[in-house]
Structures are given as C-alpha cells and as structure tokens.
N, C-alpha and C positions, 0 to 999 in steps of 0.2 A: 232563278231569273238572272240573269246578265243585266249587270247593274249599268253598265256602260250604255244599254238599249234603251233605260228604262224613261220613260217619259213621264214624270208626277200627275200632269193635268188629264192626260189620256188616262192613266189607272184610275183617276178619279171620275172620270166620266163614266168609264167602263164599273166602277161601284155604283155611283150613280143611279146606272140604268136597273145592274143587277136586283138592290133595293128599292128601287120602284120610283126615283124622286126625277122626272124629264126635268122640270126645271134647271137642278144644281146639274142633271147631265150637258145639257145644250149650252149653260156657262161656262162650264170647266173646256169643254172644245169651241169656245170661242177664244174664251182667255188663252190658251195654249196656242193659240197663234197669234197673239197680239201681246209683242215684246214689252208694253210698258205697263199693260196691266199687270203680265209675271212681275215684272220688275215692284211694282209698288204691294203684292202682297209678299215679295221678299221680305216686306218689311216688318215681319211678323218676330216674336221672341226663338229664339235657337228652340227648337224641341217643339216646336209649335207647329199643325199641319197649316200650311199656308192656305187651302182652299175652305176648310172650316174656319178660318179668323177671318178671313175675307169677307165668307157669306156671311155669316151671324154678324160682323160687323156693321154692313148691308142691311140686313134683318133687322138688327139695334135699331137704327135711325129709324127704319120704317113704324117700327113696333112704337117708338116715341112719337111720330105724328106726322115724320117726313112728309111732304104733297109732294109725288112725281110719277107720272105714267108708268112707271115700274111696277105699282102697286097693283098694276091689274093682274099681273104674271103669280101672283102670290094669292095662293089659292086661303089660305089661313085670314088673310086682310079680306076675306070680301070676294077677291079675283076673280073671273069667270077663265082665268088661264085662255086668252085667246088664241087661235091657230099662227099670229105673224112671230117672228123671229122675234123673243125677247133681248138676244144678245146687245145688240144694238141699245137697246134703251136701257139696259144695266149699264153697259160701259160709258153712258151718258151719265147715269144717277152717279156714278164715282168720280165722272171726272166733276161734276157741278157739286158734292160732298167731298169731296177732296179733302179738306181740311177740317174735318168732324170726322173723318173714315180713320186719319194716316195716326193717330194715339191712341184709335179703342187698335186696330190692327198692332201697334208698337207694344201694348201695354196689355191685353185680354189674352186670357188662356182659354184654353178648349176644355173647362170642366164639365162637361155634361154630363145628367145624370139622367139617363135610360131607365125609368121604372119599368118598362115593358123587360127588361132581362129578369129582371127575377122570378118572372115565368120560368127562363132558363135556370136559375139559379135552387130554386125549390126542389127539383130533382136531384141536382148533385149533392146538397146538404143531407139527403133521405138516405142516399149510398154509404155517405162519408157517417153518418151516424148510423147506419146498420153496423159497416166493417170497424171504426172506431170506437163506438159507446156516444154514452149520452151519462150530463150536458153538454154542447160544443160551445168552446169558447172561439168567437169570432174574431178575427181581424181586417179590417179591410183596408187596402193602399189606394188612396186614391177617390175618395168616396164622394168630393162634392160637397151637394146637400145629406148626403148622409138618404138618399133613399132607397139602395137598396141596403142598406147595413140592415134595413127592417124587412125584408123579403119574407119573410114568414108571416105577417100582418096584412096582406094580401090577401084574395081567395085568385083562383087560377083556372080558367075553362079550357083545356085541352078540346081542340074540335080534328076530327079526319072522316069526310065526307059528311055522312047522316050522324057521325055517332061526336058521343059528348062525353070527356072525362072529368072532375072538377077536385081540386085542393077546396075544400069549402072552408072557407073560416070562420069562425063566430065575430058577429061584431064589422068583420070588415066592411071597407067603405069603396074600395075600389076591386074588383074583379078583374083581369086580364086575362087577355085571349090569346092564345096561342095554338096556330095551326100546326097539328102532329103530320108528318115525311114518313114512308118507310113503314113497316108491320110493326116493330118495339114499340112498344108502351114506357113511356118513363116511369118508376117507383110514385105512389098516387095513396101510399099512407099517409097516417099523421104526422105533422110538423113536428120534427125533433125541438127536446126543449133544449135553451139558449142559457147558457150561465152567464155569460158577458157578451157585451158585442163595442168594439171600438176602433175609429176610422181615423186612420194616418194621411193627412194633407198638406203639401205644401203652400196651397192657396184655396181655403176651407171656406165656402158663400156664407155669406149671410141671410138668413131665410127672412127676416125682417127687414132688407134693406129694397125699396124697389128698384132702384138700378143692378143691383146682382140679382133679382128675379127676372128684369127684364132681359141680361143676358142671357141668360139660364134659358129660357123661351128664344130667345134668337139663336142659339146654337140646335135648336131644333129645327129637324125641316120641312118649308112650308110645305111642300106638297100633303105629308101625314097630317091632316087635322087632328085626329084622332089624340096624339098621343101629347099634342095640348092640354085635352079636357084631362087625359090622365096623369100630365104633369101638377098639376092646379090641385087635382086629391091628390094626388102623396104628397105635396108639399101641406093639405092641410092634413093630412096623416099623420105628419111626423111632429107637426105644431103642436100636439098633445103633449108626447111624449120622446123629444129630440135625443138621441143617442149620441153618445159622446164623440166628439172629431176634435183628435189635437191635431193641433198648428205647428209644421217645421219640414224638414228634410225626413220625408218617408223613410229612407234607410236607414238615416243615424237615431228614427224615434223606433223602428222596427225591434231589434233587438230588446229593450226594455219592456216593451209591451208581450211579447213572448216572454221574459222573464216573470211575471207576473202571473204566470198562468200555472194553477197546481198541476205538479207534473205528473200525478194520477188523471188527469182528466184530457181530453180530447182537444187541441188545438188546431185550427185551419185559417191560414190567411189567403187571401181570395183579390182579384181583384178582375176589370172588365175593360175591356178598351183602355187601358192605363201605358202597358208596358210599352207602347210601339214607339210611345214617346221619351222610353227609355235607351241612351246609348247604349253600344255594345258591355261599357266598362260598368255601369249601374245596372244591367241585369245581371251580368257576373258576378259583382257586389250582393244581391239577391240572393241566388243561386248557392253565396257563400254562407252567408247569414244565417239561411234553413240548413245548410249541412250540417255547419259549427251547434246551432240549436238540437240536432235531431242526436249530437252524440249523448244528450243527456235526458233525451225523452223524443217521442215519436213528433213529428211533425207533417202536417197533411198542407196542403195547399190546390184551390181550385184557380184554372184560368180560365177566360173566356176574353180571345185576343182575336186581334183583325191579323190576317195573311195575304202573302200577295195574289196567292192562289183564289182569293174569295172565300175560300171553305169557312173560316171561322169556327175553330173547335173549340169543345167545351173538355178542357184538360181536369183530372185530377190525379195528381200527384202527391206520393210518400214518401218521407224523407225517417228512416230510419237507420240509427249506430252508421251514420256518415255516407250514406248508401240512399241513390235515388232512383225512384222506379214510378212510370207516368203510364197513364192511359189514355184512350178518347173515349169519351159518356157520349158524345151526341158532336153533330156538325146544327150549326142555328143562324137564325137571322141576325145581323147585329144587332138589333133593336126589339127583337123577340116576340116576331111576327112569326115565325115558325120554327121548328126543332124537329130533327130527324134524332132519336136516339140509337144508340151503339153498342153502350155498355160492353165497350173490353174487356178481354180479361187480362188479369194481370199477375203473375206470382211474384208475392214478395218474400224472399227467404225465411222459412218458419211459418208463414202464415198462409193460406190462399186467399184470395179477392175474388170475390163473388162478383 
C-alpha cells in the first residue's frame, strides 16, 4: 500500500465495518474529517493506535457512570442503537469530557485481551506439537491479563452450517465459538500437554484492580455483547490459577526466558495483535533474538497479527541452525469469530511439515 495515500481513520472505518462494529465505523468517518478531533486523539502515547485509545477512553467514562445521550448508541449499556447519526453527539460527549478524556488518551495503552482468539490459537499449538513433540514450553509477548497464555483451558465449538466440531475440555467454564470458512477442518485432537507457560509485558493489568478491569472492558467493542460475558469468565478462569506475566521491555526479558527452557524440549513464543505496534527496528530486534536462539536449539514461533490487507493470518514459523522458514495455518477474524484454515505446506531442510 502506498503509504503516502494512506488515510489511518478511513482504514479504520473500513475494519470497522469488515468486523461488524457500525458504531466505531460511522465515528472513525466522522472523526476523519473533523480536524480537531484527529488533533486531540494525537494525543495518544507513540506506538499507541490513536482510534482504539480514543474509543475505549470514550467507553472508560461511560462504563464509570458518565450520563450523556451517547449512551443510547452503545448497545453493551443498554442502547437500542437508534437509526440518527451518532457522530454528532460523540463529538459532543469529548468536547463536554474533555478534561477526563485528554490523561486516560495521554497515559492508557491498548492491552486487550481477546479470549475469543484462542479458538484461533488451539489449532496451531495441535500442529506445532504434532511436528515438534510434546511438552511445549510457552512464551507469550504481550499477554495482558494473561488470558490467552491459558488457551488450552477453554473448550471450543467449531460451527460450518449444520454441522458442529468441539475441543471439549473437562472442567471448563467457558466454551467459544467459532465459525469455520472454507472445506479444512482445523487439527480437533487433544490439547498438547504444557510444561511451562509464561507472559512478557511491558504494562501487565492487574486482575484485581477495578479501574484496569474497567479498561480492559472499554477496549472492547460495544457493538459485540457477547464477548463481554466471555471476558468476565476468563478473567474468573484465570483467578484460580493465574499464569506467570513478568513485567519490563519484552525484548530485553525475551531472551532469558528462552534460556530457561531445556533444550530437549519444544519451545514457541506466540503472540496476537501485539507486533503492529512494534517499529520497524523492535521487530527486527525479534526476528534477531529467535535466529541467535535457534543456533543452539530449534525455535518455533506462532503469529496471529492485523494487515493492511484485512486478511489477518495465522503464521507459524521455525527457526532452526539460523535459518527461518514461515507458513500460513488459517486466515481469521481478529477477535475469532471465524477461521478459514490452510494449513501450508512447508519444507524445512532435513525435515518435512506436515
């Protein structure tokens, strides 16, 4: 894409729609021509998408108790989403919050944490532990609350048309649903077992705090009810039994954490909507990390990143003796409302990938 063309609020819209949310669509093409709104969600941290800190900051106040006509457009509060132009009375709600909006937009990152992906996610771990062995030791950059570092503690309903596929898990408390694209079946054995699993973040929520819940919920969007109720269980999911998340600079803790792992066994670091908000020179820094790792044992890594293209692939990639070699498993929803699988092939020198 021609970056020179490229219009942020119109891609956004244009997502928007793709994913099914009219509301954040018909804001983002308001905002986009109205010079002082762009201007004031500039004001977001470098690395930060300016239309998600905007909205969820929006969201924040309402979720706390805001009273303003806006409230009707939000279908999650209540809303009946009426047919008149919401734009108008958003860009009212900002300008009359203006000063409660402009330090959570200064100061708030975009950690969301999409339980619906590890729908997406339970497939590729099945692959990577057929062609790898079993336990896999996890890593994940970027995790949040840490819920999908537990992706395997889910059960999972694959639906395409009349027919029903399921990850059943014993014990689980939340099921997701996920509509299957396409004749492949994603892998629908048992959950590989886990030797470790542990999550690298620079700004790691607190599950016990209710102003980081409350954003955590504002960074979702109102139109999906739905994936409210299934943030609410996996946050009590994880209250059991919380999986480790250290605190610092993902890449300077990345390396250690791969050291750590016996280098008989199976390693994968994974991450999901993370890297877009990676510059060019920190995913290169990445990119270098697993090379350097992979000369002295095998290294696997899963992606599942936004494009500008919309597709959203579900990568898994091998890093072995300094040499890297990537596939596509599936194209999916961001938020993993549906998965078409693909299951490339792939050869990797000495071995074949099934």
């Amino acid at each position: 894409m021609d970056q020179r063309s490229f219009d942020y609020w119109e891609f956004f819209a244009g997502e928007a729609r793709r994913i099914g949310a009219p509301l954040y669509e018909r804001l983002s093409q308001g905002i986009g021509s109205d010079e002082g709104l762009r201007e004031f969600a500039n004001g977001a941290r470098a690395g930060q998408p300016r239309a998600n800190v905007l909205f969820a900051a929006v969201h924040f106040l309402l979720l706390r108790g805001a009273q303003h006509p806006l409230r009707r457009f939000y279908t999650n509060l209540g809303g009946s989403a009426p047919g008149e132009d919401p734009f108008p009375v958003f860009k009212d709600f900002v300008e009359t919050h203006r000063a409660a909006l402009a330090p959570l937009i200064a100061s708030r990152v975009t950690n969301t944490n999409e339980v619906g992906r590890s729908a997406l996610l339970a497939p590729a771990f099945r692959v990577l532990a057929e062609e790898a062995g079993e336990p896999l030791h996890l890593i994940e950059l970027g995790p949040s609350a840490g819920l999908n570092l537990v992706w395997d503690r889910y059960g999972v309903r694959y639906t395409r048309g009349d027919e029903a596929f399921s990850l059943d898990v014993p014990e689980a408390t939340l099921t997701l649903e996920c509509a299957l694209r396409g004749e492949k079946l994603p892998p629908l054995g048992p959950a590989p077992a886990v030797a470790s699993r542990v999550g690298l973040e620079r700004n790691p929520m607190d599950r016990s705090d209710p102003d980081a819940r409350d954003w955590l919920k504002a960074l979702v969007w109102p139109d999906q009810v739905s994936r409210f109720a299934q943030l609410e269980i996996a946050l009590e999911t994880i209250s059991h039994d919380t999986p480790e998340i250290r605190s610092g600079d993902t890449l300077a803790l990345l390396p250690d954490a791969l050291a750590e792992v016996p280098r008989d066994q199976p390693v994968c670091v994974y991450h999901t909507m993370v890297i877009y908000q990676f510059n060019e020179e920190m995913r290169e820094a990445l990119d270098a990390i697993l090379i350097v790792a992979s000369l002295r044992r095998p290294v696997w890594r899963i992606s599942l990143e936004c494009t500008l293209s919309g597709d959203n692939p579900l990568l898994l990639y091998s890093y072995r003796d300094g040499n890297k070699e990537k596939r596509t498993l599936a194209l999916c929803h961001p938020h993993g409302a549906w998965l078409e699988w693909i299951g490339q092939k792939i050869v990797i020198p000495g071995r074949a990938m099934r």
